[in-house]
N, C-alpha and C positions, 0 to 999 in steps of 0.2 A: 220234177217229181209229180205234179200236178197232173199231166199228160199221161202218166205213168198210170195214174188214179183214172184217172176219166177213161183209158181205152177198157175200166171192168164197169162202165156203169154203161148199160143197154135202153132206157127209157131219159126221155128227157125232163121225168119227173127226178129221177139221180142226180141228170147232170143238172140240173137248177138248185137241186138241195144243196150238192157239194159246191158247185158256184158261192152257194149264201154264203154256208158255211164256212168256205174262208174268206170271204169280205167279212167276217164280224171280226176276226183277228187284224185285220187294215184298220178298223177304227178305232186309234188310239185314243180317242176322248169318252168311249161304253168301258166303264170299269167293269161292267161283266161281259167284255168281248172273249174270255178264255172259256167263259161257262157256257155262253152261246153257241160258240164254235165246239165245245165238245157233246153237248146236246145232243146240236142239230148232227152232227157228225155220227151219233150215236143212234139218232133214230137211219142216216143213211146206210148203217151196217145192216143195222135194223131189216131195210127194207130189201139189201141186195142179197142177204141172207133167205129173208122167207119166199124172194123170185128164184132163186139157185137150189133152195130145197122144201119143195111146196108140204106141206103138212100130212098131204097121202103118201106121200112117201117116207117120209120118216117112220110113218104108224106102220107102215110096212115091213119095215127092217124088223130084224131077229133080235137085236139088243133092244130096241123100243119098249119103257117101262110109263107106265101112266106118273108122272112126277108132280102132276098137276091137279088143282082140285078139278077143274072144266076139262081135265083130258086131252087138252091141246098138247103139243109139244114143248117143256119147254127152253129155253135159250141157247141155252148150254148144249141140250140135244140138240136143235138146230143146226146149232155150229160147229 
């Protein structure tokens, strides 16, 4: 499964994220190794997200509604 995940991550700053990320779940003595792991796994959506649909293009689109105070796009539009 692992393999699976890493042929969608294109920078090697992904694949070290999600590396960490699941070495925090191998460490059975960090009693926050599941809040770690879903974190950092959360900012690695995060980031493969805003590489796969950069911010001018979203604002681009026809359904694009300002949802934000700063008029970024956000999350949810994103994805």
């Amino acid at each position: 499964m692992e393999e699976k995940i890493e042929s969608y991550l294109e920078t090697e700053f992904e694949r070290k994220l999600f590396s960490a990320s699941t070495s925090y779940l191998e460490n059975d003595s960090d009693p926050l190794r599941f809040n770690s792991f879903a974190y950092s796994l959360r900012e690695l959506i995060r980031n493969v997200f805003e590489r796969r649909a950069p911010e001018e293009k979203i604002k681009s689109c026809t359904w694009f509604k300002k949802e934000t105070d700063n008029g970024k796009p956000s999350r949810k539009q994103r994805y």
